[in-house]
C-alpha positions in Angstrom: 99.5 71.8 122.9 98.0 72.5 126.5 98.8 71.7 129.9 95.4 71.1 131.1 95.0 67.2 130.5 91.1 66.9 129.8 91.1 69.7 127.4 94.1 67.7 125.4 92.2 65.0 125.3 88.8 66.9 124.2 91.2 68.0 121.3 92.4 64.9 120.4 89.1 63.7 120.4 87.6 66.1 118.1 90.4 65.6 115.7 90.7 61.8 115.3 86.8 62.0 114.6 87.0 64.9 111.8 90.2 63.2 110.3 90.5 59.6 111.5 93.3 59.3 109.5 95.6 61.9 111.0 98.7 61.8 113.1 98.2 63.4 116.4 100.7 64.2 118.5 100.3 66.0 122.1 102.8 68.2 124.1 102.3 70.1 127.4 105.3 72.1 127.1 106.1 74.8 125.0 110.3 73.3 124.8 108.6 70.1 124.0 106.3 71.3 121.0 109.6 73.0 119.9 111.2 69.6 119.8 108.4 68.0 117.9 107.5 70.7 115.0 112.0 70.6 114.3 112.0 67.2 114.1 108.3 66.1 112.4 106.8 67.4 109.3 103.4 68.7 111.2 100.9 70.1 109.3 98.5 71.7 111.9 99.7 73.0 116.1 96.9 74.6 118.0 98.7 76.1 121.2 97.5 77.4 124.3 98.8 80.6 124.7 99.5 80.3 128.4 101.6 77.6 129.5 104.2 76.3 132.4 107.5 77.0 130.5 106.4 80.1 128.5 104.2 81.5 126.2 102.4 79.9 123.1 103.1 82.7 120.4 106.7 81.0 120.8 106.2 78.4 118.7 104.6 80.7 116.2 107.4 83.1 115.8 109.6 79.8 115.5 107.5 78.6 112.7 108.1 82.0 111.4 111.4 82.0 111.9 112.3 78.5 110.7 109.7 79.3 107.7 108.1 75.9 108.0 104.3 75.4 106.6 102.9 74.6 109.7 99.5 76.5 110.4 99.4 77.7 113.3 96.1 78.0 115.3 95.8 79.6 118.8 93.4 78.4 121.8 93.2 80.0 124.8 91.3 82.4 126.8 93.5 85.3 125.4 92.2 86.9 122.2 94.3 87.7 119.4 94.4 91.0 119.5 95.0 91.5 122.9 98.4 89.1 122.2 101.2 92.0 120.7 103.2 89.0 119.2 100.4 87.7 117.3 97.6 91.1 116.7 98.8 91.5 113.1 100.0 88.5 112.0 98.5 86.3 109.9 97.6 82.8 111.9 95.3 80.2 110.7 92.6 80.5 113.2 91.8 81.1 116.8 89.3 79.1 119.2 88.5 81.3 122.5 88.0 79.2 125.1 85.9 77.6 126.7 83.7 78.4 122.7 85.7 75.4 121.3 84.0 73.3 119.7 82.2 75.3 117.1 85.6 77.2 116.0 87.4 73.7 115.8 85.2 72.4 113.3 84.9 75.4 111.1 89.2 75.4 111.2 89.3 71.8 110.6 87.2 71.8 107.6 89.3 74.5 106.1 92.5 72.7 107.3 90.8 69.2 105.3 90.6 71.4 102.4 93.5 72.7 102.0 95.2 69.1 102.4 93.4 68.3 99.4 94.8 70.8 97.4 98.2 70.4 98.5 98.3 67.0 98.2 98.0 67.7 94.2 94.6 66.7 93.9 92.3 68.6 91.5 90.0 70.9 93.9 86.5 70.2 93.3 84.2 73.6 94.1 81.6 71.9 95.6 84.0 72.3 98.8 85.9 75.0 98.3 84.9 78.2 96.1 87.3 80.0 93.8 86.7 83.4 92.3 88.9 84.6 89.5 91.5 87.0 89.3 93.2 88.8 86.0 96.1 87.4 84.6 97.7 90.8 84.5 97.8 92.0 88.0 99.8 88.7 89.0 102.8 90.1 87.7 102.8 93.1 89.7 102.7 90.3 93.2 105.6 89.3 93.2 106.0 86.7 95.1 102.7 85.2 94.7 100.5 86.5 98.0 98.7 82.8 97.6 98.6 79.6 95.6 97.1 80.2 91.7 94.8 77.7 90.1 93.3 77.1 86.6 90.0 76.0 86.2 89.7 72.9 84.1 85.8 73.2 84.2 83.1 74.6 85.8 84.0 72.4 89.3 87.3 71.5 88.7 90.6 73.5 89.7 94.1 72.5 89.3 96.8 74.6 91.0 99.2 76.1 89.1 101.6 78.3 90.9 102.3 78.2 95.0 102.1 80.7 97.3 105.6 83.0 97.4 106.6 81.6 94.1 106.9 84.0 90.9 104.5 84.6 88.2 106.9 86.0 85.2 105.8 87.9 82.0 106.8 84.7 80.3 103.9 83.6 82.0 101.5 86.1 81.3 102.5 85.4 77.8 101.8 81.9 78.2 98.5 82.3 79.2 97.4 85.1 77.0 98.6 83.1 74.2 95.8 80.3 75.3 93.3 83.1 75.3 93.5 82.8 79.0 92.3 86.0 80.5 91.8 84.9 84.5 93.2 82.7 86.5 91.4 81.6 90.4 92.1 82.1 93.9 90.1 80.4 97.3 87.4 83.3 97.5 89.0 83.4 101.4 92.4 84.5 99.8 90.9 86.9 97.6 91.4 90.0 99.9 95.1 89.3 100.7 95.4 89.2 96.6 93.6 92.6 96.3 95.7 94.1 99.3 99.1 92.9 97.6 98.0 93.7 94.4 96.7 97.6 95.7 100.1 97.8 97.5 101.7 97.4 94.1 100.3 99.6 91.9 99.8 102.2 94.4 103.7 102.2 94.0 104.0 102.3 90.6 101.7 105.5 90.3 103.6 107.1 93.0 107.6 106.5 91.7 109.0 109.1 90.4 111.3 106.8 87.9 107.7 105.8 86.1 107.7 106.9 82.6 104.0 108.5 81.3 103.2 105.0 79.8 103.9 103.1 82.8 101.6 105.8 85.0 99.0 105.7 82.5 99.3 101.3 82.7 98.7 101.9 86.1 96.2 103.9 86.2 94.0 102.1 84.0 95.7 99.1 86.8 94.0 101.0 88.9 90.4 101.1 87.6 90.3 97.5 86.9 91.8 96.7 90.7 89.2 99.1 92.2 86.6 97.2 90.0 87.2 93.7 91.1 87.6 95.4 94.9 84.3 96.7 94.7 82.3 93.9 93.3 84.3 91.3 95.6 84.7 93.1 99.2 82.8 96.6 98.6 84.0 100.0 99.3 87.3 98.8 101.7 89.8 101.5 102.4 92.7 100.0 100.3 90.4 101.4 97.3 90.3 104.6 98.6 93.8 104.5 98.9 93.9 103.6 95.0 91.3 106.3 94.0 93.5 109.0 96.3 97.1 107.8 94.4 95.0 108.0 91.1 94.3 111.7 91.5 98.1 112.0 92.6 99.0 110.9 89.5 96.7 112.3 86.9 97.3 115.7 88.3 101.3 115.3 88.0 100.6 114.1 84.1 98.5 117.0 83.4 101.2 119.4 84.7 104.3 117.5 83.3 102.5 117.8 79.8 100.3 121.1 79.7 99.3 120.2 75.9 96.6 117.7 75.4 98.2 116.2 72.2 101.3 115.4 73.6 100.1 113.9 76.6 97.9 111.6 74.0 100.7 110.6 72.1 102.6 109.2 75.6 99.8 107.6 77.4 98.4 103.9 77.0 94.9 104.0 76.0 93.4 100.7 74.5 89.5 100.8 73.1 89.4 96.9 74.0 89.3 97.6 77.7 87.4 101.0 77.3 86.3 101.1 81.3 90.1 101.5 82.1 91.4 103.5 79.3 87.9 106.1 79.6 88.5 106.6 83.4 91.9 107.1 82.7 91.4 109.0 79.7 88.5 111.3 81.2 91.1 112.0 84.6 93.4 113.4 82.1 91.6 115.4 79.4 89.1 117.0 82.2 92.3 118.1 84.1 93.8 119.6 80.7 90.5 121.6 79.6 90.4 123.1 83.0 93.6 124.4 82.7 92.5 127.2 80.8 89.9 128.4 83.2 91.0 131.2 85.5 89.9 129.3 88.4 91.9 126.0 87.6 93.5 125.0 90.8 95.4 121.4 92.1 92.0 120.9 94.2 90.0 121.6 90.8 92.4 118.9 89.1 91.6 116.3 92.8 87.5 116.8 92.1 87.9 115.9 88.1 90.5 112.8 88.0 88.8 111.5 91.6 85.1 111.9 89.9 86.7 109.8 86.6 88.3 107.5 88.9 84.7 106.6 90.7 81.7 108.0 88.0 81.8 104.2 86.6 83.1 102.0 89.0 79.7 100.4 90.0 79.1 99.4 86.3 79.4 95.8 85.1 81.2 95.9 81.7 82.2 98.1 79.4 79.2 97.9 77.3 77.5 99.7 79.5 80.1 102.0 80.3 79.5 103.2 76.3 76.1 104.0 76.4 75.3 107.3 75.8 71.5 107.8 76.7 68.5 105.6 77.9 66.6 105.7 75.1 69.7 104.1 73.3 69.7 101.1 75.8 66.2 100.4 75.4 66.4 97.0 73.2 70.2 95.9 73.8 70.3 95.5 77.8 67.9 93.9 80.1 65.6 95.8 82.6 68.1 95.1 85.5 71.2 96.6 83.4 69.0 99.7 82.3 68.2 100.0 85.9 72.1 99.5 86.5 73.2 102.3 84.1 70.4 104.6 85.5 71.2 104.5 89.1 75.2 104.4 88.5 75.6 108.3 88.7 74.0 107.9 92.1 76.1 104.9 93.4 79.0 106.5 92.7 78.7 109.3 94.1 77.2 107.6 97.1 80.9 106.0 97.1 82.6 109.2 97.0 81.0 110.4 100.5 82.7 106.9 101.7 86.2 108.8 101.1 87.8 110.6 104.0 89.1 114.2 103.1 87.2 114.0 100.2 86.8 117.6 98.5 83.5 119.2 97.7 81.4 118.9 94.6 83.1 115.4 93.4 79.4 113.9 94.4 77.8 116.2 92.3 80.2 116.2 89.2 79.4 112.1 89.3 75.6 112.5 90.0 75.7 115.1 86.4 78.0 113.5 84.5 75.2 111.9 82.2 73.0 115.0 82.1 72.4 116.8 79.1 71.9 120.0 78.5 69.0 119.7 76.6 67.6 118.3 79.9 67.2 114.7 78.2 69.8 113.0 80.2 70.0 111.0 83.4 69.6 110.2 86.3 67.6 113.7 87.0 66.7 115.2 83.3 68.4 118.4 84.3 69.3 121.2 81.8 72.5 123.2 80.9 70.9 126.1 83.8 70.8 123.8 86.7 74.3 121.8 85.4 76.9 123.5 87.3 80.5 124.5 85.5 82.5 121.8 86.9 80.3 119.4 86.3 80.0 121.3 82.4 83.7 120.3 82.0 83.9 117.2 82.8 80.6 116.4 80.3 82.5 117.4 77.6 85.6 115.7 78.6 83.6 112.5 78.9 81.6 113.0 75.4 85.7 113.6 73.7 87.1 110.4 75.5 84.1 108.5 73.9 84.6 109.5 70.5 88.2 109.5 71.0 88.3 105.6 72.5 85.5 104.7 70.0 86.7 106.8 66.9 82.9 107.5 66.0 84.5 111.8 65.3 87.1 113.6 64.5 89.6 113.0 67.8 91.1 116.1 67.2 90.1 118.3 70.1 89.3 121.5 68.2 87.5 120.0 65.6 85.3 118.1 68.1 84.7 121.4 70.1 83.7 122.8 66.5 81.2 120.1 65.8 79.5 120.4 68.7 79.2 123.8 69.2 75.5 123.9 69.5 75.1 121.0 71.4 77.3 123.3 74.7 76.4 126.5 73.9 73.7 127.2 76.5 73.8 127.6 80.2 76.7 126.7 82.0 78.1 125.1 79.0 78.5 128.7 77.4 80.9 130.2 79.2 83.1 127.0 79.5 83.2 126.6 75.8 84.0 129.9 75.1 86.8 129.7 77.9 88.1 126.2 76.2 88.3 127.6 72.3 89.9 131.0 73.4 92.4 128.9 74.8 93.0 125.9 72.9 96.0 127.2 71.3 97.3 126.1 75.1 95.6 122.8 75.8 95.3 121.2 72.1 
């Protein structure tokens, strides 16, 4: 749709050679392309934005309105943004002119794609690339932010579920039954996924009517979202958002259930997905043993569940989430995944300087959280004198979420302050300790 006759027909060109077997129909008018997207299924409209009879971004709020499939691509010398009716909606493409012919092709071959798939054809990925997406999360989108496809083999997708439609726990149970873990998105979809998904969970670990099992679900929700956000997309904001909720909500736990035992006996934890139940797990019980020192504070509880939230969040697996010192890795992971787990204190706290109104000392509590006091931890081989009382804490919150997820002690909190006694009874660990068992008629 333009008024400008040679460009028209520069459009029409380009088309008929991409897809020589397409329909293409022309208006000049913005009443006239009205007319023809009412009364004819059309697939594809790129609209000038400036024409005789009125504006372009017309016939896009019509599509809207009318909620018809039609993509809807704009090209004009306008940008986007600078268009109030269209900045922050989601279009199919824009060309800027007189840079069309580059932008054409590039939103035709996506366009060719997506025919494909909606013509029910089995998506091959040499063209288009999928990445996968856990089963779990599409529950909480509802409706579907995108179409769902299973992967038949290693190049072969089938879609499953359309975009706005529902995915039901009968579902999930569907799949899970089949041992189906993941399900795929087109890669260029997966950030509206994550976005929807984030929106979600960010909701259920801010309502009030959440039960302590449904916070603790999604929180561990949380980890696995912040995860798949990281490796896919980085850093983005939306996981800051998550990690900021996250400390909301571990914080509010901890107060609503001052003794460790009960809150234990409420929460979710599951050893099979030990990355999201020890983040969780670590948020909680660090908050609870710093209740009983007399400088506990809500910005205290803020440093300890955001540092659990982040300290593993660059890691690949849970494996090697679960190992406990270098020396132990040697032999079972690669030189790359030692290198991985080495580093991993310092990439998360690298991650953590990435969050605005961020408080002091979270960095540091991540960079330490391997260290022993012994000085034969990592990444620095510090000891107990340089490891700093915070930091202390949340060590030996991390050492009882281990054996507590992986049952190697007694998960009684007393009696695993008693066993290892020796192993915190030096530097900054000495005061803490002492602190911890004066009060554990409180926290246990």
């Amino acid at each position: 749709m333009d008024d400008e006759p040679d460009l028209l027909d520069l459009l029409e060109e380009v088309v008929s050679s991409f897809m020589p077997d397409a329909q293409i129909l022309t208006a000049t008018r913005v009443q006239e392309a009205k007319q023809v997207i009412q009364s004819t299924k059309v697939d594809l409209i790129v609209a000038d934005q400036n024409l005789p009879d009125g504006k372009g971004h017309e016939i896009f709020q019509l599509i809207q309105e009318k909620n018809l499939k039609t993509r809807f691509v704009l090209c004009s010398s306008d940008q986007v943004h600078d268009i109030p009716e269209l900045s922050s909606a989601k279009i199919f493409g824009s060309i800027v002119k007189p840079n069309i012919l580059d932008s054409l092709d590039a939103i035709l071959e996506k366009f060719r794609a997506e025919l494909r798939l909606e013509a029910g054809a089995i998506a091959d990925r040499d063209s288009i690339d999928f990445v996968p997406v856990r089963i779990r999360g599409l529950v909480k989108t509802q409706p579907l932010p995108c179409d769902i496809y299973v992967r038949l083999s290693d190049s072969k997708f089938v879609k499953v579920f359309n975009a706005n439609s529902a995915f039901s726990a009968k579902d999930l149970d569907k799949y899970l039954s089949k041992s189906v873990e993941s399900l795929y998105v087109v890669k260029e979809n997966r950030r509206d996924y994550l976005k929807c998904l984030t929106g979600s969970v960010i909701a259920s670990l801010s309502s009030k009517e959440s039960s302590e099992a449904e916070i603790s679900q999604a929180m561990k929700d949380s980890f696995a979202i912040a995860s798949d956000s990281f490796k896919a997309i980085g850093f983005s904001e939306d996981t800051q958002q998550i990690a900021k909720a996250y400390s909301e909500a571990a914080a509010n736990l901890v107060n609503a259930n001052p003794r460790l035992s009960d809150l234990l006996e409420k929460i979710k934890s599951d050893p099979e997905d030990y990355l999201g139940s020890h983040s969780m797990l670590l948020s909680l019980v660090s908050c609870a043993l710093v209740r009983c020192m007399p400088w506990a504070s809500e910005t205290i509880y803020k440093k300890l569940s955001l540092a659990s939230f982040l300290h593993d969040i660059t890691l690949p697996n849970s494996a090697t989430a679960q190992v406990v010192s270098l020396k132990e890795a040697e032999g079972k992971f690669s030189k790359e995944e030692i290198e991985l787990i080495r580093n991993h204190p310092l990439e998360g706290a690298a991650l953590v300087r990435q969050i605005t109104e961020i408080p002091p000392d979270v960095d540091n509590i991540i960079i330490q959280h391997h260290e022993h006091g012994d000085g034969t931890g990592f990444p620095n081989q510090i000891n107990s004198q340089r490891i700093s009382p915070l930091s202390a804490i949340f060590i030996i919150a991390h050492d009882f979420c281990f054996a507590y997820l992986t049952k190697k002690q007694n998960i009684s909190l007393g009696a695993f302050l008693a066993i290892n006694e020796s192993k915190y009874n030096s530097g900054s660990f000495k005061q803490v300790l002492k602190d911890m068992q004066a009060n554990l008629y409180q926290i246990q």
